[in-house]
C-alpha positions as CSV (number, residue, x, y, z in Angstrom):
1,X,9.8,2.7,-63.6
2,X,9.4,0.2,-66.5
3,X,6.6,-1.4,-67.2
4,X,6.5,-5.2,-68.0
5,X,4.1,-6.4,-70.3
6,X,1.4,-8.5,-69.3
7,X,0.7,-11.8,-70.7
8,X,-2.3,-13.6,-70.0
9,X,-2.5,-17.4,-69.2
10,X,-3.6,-19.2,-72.3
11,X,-6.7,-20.6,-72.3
12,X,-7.5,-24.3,-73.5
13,X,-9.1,-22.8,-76.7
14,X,-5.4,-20.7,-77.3
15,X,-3.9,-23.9,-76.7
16,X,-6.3,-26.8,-78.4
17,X,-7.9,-26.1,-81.7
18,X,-11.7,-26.0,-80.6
19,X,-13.3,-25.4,-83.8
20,X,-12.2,-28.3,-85.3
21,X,-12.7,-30.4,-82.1
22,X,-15.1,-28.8,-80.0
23,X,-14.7,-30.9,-76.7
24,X,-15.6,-28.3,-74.8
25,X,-19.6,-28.9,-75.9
26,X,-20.1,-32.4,-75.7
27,X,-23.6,-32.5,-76.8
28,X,-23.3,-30.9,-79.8
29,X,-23.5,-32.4,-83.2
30,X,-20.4,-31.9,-84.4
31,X,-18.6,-33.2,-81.0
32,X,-21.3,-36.3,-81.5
33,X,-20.3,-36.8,-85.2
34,X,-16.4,-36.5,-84.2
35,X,-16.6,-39.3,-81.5
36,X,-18.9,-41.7,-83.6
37,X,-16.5,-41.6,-86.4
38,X,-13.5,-41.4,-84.1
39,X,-14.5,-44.9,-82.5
40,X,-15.3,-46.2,-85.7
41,X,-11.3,-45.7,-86.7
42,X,-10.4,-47.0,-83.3
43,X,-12.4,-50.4,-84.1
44,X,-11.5,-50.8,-87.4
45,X,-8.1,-50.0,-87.8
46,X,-6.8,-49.7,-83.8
47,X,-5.8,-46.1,-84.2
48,X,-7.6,-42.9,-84.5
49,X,-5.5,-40.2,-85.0
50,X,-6.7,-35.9,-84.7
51,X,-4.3,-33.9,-86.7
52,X,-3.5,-29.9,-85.7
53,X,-5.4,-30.9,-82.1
54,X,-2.8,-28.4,-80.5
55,X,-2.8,-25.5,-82.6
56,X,0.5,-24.7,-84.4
57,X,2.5,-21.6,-81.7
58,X,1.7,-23.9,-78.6
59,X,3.1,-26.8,-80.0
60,X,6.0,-24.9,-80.8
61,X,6.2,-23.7,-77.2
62,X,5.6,-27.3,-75.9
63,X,8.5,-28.8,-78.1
64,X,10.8,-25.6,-76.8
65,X,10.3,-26.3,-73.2
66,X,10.5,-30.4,-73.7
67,X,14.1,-29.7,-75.3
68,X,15.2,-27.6,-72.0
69,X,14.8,-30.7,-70.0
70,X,16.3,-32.8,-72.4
71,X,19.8,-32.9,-70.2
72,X,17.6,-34.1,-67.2
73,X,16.1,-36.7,-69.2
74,X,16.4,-40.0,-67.8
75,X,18.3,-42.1,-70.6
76,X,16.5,-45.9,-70.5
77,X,17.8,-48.7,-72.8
78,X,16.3,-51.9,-72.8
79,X,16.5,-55.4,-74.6
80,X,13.3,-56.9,-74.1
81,X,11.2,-59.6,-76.5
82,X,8.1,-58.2,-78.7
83,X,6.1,-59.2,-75.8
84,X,7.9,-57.9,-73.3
85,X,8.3,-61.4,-71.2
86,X,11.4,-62.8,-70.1
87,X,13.4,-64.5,-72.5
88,X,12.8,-68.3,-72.7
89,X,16.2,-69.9,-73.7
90,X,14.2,-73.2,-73.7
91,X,12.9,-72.3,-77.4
92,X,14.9,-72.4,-80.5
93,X,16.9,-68.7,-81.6
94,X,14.2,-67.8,-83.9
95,X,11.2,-67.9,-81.7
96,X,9.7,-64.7,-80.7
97,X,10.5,-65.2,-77.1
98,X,14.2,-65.6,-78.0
99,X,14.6,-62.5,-79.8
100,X,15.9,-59.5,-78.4
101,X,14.7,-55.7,-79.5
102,X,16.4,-53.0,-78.8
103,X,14.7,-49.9,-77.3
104,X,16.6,-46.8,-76.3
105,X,14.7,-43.2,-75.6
106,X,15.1,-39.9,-72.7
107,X,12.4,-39.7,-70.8
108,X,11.1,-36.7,-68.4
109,X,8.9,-38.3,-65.6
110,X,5.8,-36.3,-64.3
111,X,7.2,-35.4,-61.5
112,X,10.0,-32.9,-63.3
113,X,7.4,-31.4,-65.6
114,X,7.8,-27.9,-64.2
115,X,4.4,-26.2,-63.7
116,X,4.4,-23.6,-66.0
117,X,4.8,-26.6,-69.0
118,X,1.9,-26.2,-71.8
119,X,2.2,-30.2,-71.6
120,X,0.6,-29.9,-68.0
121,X,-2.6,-27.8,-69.2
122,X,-3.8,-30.6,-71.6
123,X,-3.5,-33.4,-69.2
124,X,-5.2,-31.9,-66.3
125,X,-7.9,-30.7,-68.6
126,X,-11.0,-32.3,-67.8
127,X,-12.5,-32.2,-71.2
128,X,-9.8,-33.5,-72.8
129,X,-10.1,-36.9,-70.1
130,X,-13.9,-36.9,-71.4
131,X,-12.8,-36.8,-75.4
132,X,-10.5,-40.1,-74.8
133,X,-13.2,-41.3,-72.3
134,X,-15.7,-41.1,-74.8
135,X,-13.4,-42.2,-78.0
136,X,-12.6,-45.1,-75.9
137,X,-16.3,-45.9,-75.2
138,X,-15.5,-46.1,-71.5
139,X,-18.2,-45.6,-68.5
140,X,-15.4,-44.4,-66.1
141,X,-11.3,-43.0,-66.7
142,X,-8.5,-41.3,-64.6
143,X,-5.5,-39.7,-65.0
144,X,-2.7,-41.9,-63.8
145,X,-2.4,-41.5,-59.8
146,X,1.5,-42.2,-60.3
147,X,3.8,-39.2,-59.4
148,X,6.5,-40.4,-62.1
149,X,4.3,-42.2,-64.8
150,X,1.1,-40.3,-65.3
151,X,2.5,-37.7,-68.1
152,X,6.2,-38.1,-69.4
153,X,7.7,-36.2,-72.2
154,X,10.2,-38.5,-75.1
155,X,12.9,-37.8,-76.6
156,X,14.3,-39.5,-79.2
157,X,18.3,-38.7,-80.5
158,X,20.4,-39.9,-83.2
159,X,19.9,-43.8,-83.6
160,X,17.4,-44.0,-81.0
161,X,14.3,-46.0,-81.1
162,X,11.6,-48.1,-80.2
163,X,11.6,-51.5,-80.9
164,X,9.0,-53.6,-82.2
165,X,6.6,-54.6,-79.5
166,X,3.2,-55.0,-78.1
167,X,1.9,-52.8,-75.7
168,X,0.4,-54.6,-71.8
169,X,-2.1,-51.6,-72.0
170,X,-5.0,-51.5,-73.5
171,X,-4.6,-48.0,-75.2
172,X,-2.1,-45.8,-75.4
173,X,-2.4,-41.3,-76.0
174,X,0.2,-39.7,-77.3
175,X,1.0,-36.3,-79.2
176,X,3.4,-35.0,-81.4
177,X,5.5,-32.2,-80.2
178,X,8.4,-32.1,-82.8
179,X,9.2,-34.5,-86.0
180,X,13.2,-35.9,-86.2
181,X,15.1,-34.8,-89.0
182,X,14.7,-38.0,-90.3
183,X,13.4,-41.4,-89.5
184,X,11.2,-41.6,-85.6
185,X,7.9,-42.6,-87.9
186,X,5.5,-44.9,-86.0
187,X,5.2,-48.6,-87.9
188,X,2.3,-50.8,-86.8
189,X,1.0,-54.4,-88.0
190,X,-2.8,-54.7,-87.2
191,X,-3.9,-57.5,-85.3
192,X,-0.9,-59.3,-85.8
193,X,-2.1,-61.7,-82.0
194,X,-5.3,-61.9,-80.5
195,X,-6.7,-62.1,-76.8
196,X,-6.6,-65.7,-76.9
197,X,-3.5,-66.7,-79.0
198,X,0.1,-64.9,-79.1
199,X,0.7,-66.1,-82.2
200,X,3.9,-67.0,-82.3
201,X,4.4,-68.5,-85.8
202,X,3.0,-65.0,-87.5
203,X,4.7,-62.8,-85.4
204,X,8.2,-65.0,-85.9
205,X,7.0,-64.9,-90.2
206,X,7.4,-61.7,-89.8
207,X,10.3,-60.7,-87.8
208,X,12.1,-63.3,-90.1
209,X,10.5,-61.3,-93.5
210,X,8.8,-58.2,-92.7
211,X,7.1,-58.2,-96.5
212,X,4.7,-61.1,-94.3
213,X,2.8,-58.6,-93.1
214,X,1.5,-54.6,-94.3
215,X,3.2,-52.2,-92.3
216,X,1.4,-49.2,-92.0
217,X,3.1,-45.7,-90.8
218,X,1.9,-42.9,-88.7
219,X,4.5,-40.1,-89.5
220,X,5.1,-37.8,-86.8
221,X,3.4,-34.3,-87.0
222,X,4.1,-31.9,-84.4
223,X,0.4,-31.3,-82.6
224,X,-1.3,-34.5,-84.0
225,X,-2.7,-36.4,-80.9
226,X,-2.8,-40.3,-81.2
227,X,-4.9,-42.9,-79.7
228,X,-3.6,-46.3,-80.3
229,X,-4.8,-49.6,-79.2
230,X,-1.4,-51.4,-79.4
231,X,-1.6,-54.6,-76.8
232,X,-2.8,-56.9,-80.3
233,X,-0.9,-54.7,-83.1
234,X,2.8,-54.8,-83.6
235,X,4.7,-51.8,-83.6
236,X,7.7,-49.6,-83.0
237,X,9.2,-46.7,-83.4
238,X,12.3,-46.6,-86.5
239,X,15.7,-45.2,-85.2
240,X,15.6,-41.3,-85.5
241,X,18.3,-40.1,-87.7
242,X,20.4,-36.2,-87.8
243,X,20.3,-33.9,-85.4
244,X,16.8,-32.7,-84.6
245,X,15.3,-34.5,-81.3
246,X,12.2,-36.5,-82.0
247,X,9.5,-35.3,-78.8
248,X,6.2,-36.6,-77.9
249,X,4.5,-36.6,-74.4
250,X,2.7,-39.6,-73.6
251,X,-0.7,-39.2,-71.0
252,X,-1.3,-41.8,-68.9
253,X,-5.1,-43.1,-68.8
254,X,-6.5,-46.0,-66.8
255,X,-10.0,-46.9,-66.1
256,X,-9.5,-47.7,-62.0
257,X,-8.6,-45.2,-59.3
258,X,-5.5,-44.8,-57.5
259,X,-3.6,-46.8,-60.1
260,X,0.6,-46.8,-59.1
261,X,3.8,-48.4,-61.0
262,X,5.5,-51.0,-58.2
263,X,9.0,-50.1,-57.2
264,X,10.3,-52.3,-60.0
265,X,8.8,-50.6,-62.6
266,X,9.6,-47.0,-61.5
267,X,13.1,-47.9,-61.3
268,X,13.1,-49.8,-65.0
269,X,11.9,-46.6,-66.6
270,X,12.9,-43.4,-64.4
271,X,15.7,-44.4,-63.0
272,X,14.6,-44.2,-59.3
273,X,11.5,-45.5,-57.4
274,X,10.6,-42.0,-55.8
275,X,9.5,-38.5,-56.9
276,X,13.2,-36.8,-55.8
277,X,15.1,-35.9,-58.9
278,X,17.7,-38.0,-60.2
279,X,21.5,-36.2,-59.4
């Protein structure tokens, strides 16, 4: 009779690299000293970014799994303005809410994450929710309650991209699975609105002449996790070029219970508004 060999379940510590960020001891100076400085990135430059968070053979792992599901990714393609309201044909061609961007990525919705996914450990780990509660300075946060939004998994082909934008949520995680060949790097303009004005005249500046504005740029490296405050900074994602698959996964955070999508918004970015697969 043969044998299999037995292969233990990794363990967050297999999986995250806890001796550079020991969340798992959240009293301890060094976890104190990473959080402290970690918020200070956050407020100062609206992104705070932990490089080698998942440790190199997992991350591989991750990426190898996200590629398998890449033919049940559901393929979204959108035209939407940088603030993602309805086009105003009232306003003159060059005004913000004129202009169209163009936003094409495949998505994997929770719900099709199979259960043996790596992805799947770090999202329902409850120390990691702590670290981005704590980052974020937040009393209170929970995972997303919906079945298709809470953790999705991005891929990004050949001339795919994200177009410039600003984000309705307050904050936004991500992590790197796998860089593209070429191209997929994350741009961002700080501050470029504010909570009380869109500014409109900036933000058209800019679209007109992009040297208006610095554009800084996150490239993508595979196991870096990102927190990004993105509802006042422009950004987007720039078209992936050859043939190697941009992947990230995106968790879902919010800081109320029992949060859902509404039927409309399931159906704009899965395709469907229940949990049964696409056929």
């Amino acid at each position: 009779m043969t044998t299999l060999p037995f292969t233990p379940a990794l363990t967050l510590g297999d999986i995250i690299d806890l001796e550079r960020y020991p969340i798992t001891d959240r009293t301890s100076p060094a976890y104190l000293e990473l959080v402290t400085h970690s918020q200070s990135l956050l407020g100062q430059e609206g992104v705070a970014i932990f490089p080698g968070f998942v440790r190199d053979r997992p991350v591989v792992a991750m990426a190898e799994q996200t590629l398998a599901l890449h033919s049940r990714m559901f393929r979204f393609r959108e035209n939407h303005t940088v603030y993602f309201k309805p086009q105003d044909e009232s306003v003159d061609p060059a005004h913000p809410l004129r202009r169209l961007m163009n936003t094409a990525k495949d998505t994997v919705a929770y719900a099709d994450i199979p259960a043996d996914h790596l992805i799947r450990q770090i999202y329902g780990s409850d120390e990691v929710l702590a670290f981005i509660k704590d980052v974020l300075g937040l009393d209170t946060l929970y995972r997303h309650a919906d079945p298709l939004a809470a953790l999705n998994l991005q891929g990004f082909t050949a001339g795919q991209e994200l177009g410039w934008h600003f984000d309705r949520s307050d904050f936004s995680v991500t992590l790197s699975l796998q860089a593209a060949s070429a191209g997929g790097d994350f741009e961002y303009v700080r501050m470029l609105r504010n909570e009380s004005d869109d500014c409109y005249d900036a933000v058209r500046e800019f679209l007109d002449d992009p040297q208006t504005q610095q554009i800084e740029v996150l490239p993508q490296v595979p196991g870096t996790l990102t927190l990004f405050r993105g509802r006042y900074s422009l950004h987007r994602v720039t078209p992936v070029e050859g043939d190697r698959l941009r992947l990230n996964a995106v968790f879902a955070y919010v800081d109320q219970p029992n949060v859902e999508f509404s039927a409309y918004a399931r159906q704009l970015f899965y395709g469907r508004t229940s949990v049964d697969p696409l056929v």
